[in-house]
C-alpha positions in Angstrom: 12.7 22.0 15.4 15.3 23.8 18.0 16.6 20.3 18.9 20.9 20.1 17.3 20.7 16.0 18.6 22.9 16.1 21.5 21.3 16.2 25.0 17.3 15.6 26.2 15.3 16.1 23.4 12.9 19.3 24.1 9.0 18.6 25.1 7.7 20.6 22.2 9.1 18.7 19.5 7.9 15.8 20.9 4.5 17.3 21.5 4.5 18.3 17.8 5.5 14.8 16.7 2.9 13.4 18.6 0.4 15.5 17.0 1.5 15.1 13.1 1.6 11.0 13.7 -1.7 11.3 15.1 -2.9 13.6 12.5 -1.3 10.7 10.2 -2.5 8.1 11.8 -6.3 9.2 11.9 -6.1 10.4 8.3 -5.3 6.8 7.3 -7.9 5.4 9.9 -10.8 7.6 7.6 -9.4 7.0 4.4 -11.7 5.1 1.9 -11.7 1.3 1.7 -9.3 1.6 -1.5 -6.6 3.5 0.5 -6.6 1.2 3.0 -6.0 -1.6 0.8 -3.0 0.2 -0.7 -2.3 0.8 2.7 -2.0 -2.7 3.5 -0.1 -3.5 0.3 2.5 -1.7 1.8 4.6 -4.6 3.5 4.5 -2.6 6.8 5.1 -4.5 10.1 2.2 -7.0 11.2 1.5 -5.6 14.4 1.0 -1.8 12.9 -1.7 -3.5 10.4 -3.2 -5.3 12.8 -3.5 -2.3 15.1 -5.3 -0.2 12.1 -7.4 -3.3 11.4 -8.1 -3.1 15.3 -9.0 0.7 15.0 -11.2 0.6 11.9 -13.4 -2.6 13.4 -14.2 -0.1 16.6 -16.2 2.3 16.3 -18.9 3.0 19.8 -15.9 2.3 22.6 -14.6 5.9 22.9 -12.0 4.6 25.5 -10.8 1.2 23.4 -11.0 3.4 20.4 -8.6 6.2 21.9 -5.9 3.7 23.5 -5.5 1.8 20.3 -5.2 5.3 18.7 -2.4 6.0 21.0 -0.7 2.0 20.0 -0.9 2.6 16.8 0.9 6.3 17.5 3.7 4.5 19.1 3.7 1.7 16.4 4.2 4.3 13.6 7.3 6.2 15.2 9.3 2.7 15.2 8.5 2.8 11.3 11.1 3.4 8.8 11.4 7.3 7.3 10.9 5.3 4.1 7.4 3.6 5.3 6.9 6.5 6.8 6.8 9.0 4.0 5.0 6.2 1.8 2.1 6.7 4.4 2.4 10.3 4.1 2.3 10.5 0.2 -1.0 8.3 0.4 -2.9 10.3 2.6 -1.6 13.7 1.1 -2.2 12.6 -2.7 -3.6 9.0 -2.8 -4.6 10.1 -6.5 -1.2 10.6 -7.5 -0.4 7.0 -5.3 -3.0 5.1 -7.1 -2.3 6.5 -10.4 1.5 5.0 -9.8 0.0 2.0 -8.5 -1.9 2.0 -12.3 1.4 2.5 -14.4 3.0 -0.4 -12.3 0.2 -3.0 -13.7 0.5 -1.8 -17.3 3.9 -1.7 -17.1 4.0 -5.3 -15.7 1.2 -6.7 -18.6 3.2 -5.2 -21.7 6.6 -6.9 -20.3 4.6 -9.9 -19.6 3.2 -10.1 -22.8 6.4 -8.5 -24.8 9.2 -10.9 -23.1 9.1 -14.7 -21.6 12.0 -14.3 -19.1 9.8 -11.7 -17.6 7.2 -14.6 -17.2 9.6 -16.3 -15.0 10.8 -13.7 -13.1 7.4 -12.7 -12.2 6.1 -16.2 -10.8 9.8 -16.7 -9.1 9.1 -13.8 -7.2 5.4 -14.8 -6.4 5.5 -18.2 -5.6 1.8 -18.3 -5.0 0.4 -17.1 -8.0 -1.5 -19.8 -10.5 1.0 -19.4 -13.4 -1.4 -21.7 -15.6 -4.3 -18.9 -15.4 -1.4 -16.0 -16.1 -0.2 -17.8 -19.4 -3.7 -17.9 -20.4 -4.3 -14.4 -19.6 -1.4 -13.6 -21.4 -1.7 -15.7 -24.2 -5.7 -13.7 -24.4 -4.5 -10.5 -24.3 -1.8 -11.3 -26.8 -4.6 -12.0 -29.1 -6.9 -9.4 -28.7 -3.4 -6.7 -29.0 -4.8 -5.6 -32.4 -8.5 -6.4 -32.1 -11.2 -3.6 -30.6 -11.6 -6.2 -27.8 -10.6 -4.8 -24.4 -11.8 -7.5 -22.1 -9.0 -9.9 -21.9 -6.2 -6.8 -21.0 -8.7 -6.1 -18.4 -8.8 -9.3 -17.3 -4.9 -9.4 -17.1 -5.0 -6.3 -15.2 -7.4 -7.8 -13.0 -5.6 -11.2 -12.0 -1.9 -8.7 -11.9 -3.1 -5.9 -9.7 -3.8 -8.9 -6.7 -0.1 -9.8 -7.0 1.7 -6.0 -7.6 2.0 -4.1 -4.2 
């Protein structure tokens, strides 16, 4: 970009920023249901989710379709460079995203099952989850460590991955 920040800020990079949120932006919109869970996960602002919400429940309106396109454009260039390159890494390499996403939940379940202040920590900062269910899960898995039994890590896994975003 030829633009050094002082004075009006040339058309063309403007232009071009236009097209690489769009490009963004409709990347995201076709992205598989998975993606667009993470996607959600992401703690981005409530009126940019509920603009791709509006976007992915319209399909026939070519007009409705286009103008939310262009709210959500708008929405996305108030982001943070932080959110904003988190949306990019998804849609670049959602493997490499969801394979992160993986490590976090084991990570979580061996602390979980290795430490009890970890216990705490995790239901002080989720002060919705059913901590009765997670000792059990826990207390399971614990038992099964050294067995061939797979189900109740799974299970952990499971009830984790709907509380780590």
């Amino acid at each position: 970009m030829s633009w050094d920040g002082v004075g009006r800020r040339p058309v063309r990079d403007k232009q071009n920023e236009n097209r690489q949120l769009r490009a963004l932006m409709l990347s995201l919109l076709k992205s598989h249901d998975d993606v667009f869970q993470r996607i959600v996960s992401l703690n981005l602002s409530a009126s940019l989710l509920e603009a791709y919400l509006e976007a992915r429940r319209l399909d026939g309106n070519f007009k409705a379709r286009r103008r939310i396109e262009r709210h959500i454009v708008n929405l996305v260039r108030l982001t943070d460079e932080e959110d904003l390159s988190k949306l990019e890494s998804l849609v670049s390499e959602p493997e490499r995203f969801q394979e992160a996403y993986l490590h976090a939940i084991d990570d979580c379940a061996n602390r979980l099952m290795s430490d009890g202040a970890a216990l705490a920590a995790f239901v002080e900062d989720r002060p919705g989850v059913d901590v009765q269910q997670l000792r059990s899960l826990i207390r399971n898995a614990k038992k099964a460590r050294d067995s061939p039994k797979t189900a109740p890590m799974t299970k952990l896994k499971a009830f984790l991955s709907e509380w780590i975003d």
